[in-house]
C-alpha positions as CSV (number, residue, x, y, z in Angstrom):
1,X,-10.4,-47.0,6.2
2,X,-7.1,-48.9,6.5
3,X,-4.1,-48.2,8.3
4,X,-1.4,-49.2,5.8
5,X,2.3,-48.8,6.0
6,X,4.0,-46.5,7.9
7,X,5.0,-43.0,6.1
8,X,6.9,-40.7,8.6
9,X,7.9,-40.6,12.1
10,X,7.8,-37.1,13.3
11,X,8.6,-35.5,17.2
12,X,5.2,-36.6,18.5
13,X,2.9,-37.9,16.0
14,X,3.5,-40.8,13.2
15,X,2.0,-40.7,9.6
16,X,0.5,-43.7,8.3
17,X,-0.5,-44.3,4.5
18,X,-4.2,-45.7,3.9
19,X,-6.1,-47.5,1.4
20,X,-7.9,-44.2,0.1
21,X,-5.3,-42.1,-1.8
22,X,-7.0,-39.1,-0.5
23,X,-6.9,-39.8,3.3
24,X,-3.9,-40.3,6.2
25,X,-4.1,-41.5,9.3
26,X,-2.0,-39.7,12.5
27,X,-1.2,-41.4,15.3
28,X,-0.5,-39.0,18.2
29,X,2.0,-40.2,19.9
30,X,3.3,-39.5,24.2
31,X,6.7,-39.0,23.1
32,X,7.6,-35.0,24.1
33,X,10.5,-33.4,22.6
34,X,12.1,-29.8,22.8
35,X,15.2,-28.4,21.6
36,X,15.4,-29.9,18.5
37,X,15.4,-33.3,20.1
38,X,18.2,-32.7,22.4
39,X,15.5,-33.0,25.4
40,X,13.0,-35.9,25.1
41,X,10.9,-37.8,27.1
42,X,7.9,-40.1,27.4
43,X,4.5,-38.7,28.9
44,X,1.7,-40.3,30.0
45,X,-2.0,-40.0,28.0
46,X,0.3,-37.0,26.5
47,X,-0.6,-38.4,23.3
48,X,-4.9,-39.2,24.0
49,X,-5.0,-35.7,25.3
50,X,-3.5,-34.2,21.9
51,X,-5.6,-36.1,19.8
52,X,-8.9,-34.8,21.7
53,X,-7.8,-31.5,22.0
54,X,-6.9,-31.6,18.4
55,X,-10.1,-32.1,16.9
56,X,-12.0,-30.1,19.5
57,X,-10.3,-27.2,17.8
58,X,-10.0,-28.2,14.2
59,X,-14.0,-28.6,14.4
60,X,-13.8,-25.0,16.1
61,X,-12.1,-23.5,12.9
62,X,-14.1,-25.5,10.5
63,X,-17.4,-23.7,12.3
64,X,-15.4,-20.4,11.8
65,X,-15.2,-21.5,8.0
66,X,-11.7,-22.3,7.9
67,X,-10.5,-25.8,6.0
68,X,-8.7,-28.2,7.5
69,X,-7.5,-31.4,6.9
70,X,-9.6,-33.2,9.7
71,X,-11.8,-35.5,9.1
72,X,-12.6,-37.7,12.2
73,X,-11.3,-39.4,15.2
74,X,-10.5,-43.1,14.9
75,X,-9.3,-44.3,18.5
76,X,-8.2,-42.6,21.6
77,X,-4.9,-41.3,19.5
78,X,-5.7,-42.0,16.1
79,X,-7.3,-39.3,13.7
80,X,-8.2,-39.3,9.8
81,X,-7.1,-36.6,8.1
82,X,-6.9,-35.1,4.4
83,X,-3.1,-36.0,2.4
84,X,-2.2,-32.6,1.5
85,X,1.1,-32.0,-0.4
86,X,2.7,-29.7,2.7
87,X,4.3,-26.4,2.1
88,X,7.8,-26.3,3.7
89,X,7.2,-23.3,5.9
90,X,5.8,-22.5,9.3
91,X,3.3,-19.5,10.0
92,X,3.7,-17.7,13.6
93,X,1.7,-14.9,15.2
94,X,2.4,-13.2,18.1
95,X,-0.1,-11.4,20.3
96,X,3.1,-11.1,23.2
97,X,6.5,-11.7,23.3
98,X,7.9,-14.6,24.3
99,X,10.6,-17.1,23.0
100,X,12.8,-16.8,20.2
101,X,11.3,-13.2,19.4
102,X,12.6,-11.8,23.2
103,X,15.6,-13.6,22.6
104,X,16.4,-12.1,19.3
105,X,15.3,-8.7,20.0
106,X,15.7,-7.4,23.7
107,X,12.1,-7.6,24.3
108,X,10.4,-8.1,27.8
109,X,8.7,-11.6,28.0
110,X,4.8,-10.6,27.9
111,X,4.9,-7.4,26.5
112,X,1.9,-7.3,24.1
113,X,2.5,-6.8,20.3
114,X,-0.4,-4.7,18.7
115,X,-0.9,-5.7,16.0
116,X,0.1,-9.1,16.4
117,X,3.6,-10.1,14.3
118,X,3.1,-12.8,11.6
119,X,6.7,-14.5,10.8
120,X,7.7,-17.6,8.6
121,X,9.9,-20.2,9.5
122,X,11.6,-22.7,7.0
123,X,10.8,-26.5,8.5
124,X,14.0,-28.1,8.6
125,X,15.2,-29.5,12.0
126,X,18.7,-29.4,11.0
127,X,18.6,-26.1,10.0
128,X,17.2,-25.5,13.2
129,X,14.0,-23.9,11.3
130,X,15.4,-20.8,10.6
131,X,13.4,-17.8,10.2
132,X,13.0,-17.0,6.3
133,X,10.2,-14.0,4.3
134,X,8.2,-14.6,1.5
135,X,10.8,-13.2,-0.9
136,X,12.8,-16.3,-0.3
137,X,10.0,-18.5,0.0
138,X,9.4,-17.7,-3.2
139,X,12.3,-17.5,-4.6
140,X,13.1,-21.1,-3.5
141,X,9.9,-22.3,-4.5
142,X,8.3,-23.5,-1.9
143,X,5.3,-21.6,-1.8
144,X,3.6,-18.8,-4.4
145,X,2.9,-15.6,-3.6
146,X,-1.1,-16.4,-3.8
147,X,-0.2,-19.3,-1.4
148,X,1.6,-17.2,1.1
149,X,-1.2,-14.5,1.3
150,X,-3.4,-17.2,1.4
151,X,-1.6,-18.7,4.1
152,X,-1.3,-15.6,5.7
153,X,-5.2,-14.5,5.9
154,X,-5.9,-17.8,7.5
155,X,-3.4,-17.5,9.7
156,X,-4.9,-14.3,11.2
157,X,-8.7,-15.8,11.0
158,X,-7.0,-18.9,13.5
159,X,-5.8,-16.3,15.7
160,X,-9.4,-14.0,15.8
161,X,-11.2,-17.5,16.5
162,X,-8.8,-18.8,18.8
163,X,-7.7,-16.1,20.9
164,X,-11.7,-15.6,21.7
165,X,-11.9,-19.3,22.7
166,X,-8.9,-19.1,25.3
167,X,-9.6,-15.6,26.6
168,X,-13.2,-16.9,27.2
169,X,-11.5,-19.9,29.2
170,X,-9.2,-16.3,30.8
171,X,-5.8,-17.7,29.5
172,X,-4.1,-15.5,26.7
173,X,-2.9,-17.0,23.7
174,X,0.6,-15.7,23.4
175,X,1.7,-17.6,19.7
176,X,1.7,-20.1,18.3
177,X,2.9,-21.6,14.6
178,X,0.4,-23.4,11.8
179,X,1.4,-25.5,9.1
180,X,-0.5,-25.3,6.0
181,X,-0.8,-27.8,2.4
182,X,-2.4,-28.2,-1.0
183,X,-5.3,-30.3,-1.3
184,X,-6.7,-30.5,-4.8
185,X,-5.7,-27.0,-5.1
186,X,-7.0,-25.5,-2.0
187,X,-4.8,-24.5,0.3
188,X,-5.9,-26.4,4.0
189,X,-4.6,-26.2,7.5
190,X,-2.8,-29.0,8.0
191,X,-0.6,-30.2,11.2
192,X,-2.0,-30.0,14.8
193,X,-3.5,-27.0,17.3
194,X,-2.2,-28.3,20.6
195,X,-0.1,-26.8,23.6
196,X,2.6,-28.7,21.8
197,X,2.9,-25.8,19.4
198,X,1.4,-22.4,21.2
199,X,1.7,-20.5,24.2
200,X,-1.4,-20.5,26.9
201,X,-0.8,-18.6,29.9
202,X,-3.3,-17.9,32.5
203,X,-4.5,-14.2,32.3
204,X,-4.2,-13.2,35.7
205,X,-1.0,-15.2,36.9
206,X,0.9,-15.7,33.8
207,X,1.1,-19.4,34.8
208,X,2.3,-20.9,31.7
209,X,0.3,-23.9,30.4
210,X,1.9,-24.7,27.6
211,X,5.1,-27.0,25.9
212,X,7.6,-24.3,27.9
213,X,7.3,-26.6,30.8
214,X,8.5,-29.4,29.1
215,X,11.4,-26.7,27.7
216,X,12.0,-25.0,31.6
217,X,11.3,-28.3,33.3
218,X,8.4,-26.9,35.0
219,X,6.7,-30.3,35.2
220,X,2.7,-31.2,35.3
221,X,3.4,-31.1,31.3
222,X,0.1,-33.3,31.0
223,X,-1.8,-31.9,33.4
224,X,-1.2,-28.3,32.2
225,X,-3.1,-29.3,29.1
226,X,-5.4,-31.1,30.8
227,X,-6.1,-27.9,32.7
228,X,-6.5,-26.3,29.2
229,X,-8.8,-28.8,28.0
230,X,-11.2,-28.4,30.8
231,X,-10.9,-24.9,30.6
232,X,-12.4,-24.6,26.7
233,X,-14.5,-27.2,27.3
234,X,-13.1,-30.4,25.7
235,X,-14.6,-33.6,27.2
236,X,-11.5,-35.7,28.0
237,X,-13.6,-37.8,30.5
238,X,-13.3,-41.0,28.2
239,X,-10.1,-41.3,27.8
């Protein structure tokens, strides 16, 4: 497979065409970003660590019998995945508060939501990815309602899967947000599962191992997911 010319730039990752119509290849990247860009900064193996931990979960979901549109790693931070035609619109589940949700609604950071929320988001960075619902999702076609539910389901299938995998390495998975696209018809999990885009805290200290200490300036970004890693068992030894 051929890396061809350059496709996107995104926060972290870059999207490079190939010679198979079918097939992209990512390149994670160590750049870190928060804040819609206004906070950014360069991290070291940020980007190696991602890419393992990536695919140590996408194979995880696969097992579990959910599509994605991994294929294979390449190098230390390049992956082959499926080109699927992305739907503009972010799924989020929350098994506790935290974030935007406490900010927009009073709520104590932690407090745990039973059952978990499910939210969309439009994906628009100068929008500042404003929340949306399916109506207007819909309505603005950018997904169907067959996608949504569709989307939806899945959604909560990552969340049953992953939420056993992290409580079994006694973190809690507080949220996090999936991106979903059309390949020949199917709908596939596209994107990235990383610390980039959920929250891990530790169960019994609430220490947070996720992006939010790039966001609070916590520090020991990298090694939080490092941390992670070794807790769920992904071998970062060769990188």
């Amino acid at each position: 497979m051929l890396k061809q010319a350059l496709l996107y730039t995104g926060k972290a990752k870059s999207v490079y065409e190939t010679d198979d119509p079918d097939h992209l290849i990512l390149v994670f990247r160590d750049d870190a970003s928060a804040f819609n860009g206004e906070k950014i900064a360069q991290l070291d193996r940020k980007g190696k660590v991602n890419n393992r931990f990536n695919a140590f979960i996408m194979q995880k979901l696969a097992d579990a019998g959910i599509e994605t549109h991994f294929e294979k790693l390449l190098t230390p931070t390049e992956v082959l995945v499926k080109k699927l035609k992305m739907i503009p619109v972010e799924c989020v589940v929350r098994n506790y508060a935290a974030g935007s949700l406490c900010r927009r609604l009073g709520v104590e950071e932690g407090k745990e939501l039973n059952p978990p929320t499910f939210e969309l988001f439009f994906k628009d960075d100068a929008l500042g990815d404003p929340m949306v619902n399916e109506s207007q999702a819909i309505a603005l076609d950018w997904a169907t309602a067959e996608q949504l539910a569709q989307m939806k389901e899945l959604t909560y299938k990552v969340n049953d899967v992953l939420s056993k995998i992290f409580a079994d390495g006694n973190m809690m998975l507080v949220d996090f947000k999936l991106e979903f696209g059309v390949f020949h018809d199917r709908i596939v999990l596209g994107d990235e599962f990383s610390p980039d885009g959920c929250r891990l805290w530790d169960k019994d200290t609430k220490k947070k191992l996720d992006k939010d200490r790039f966001r609070q300036g916590l520090g020991g970004v990298v090694e939080a997911y490092e941390e992670v890693a070794a807790r769920i068992g992904v071998d970062l030894s060769d990188i």
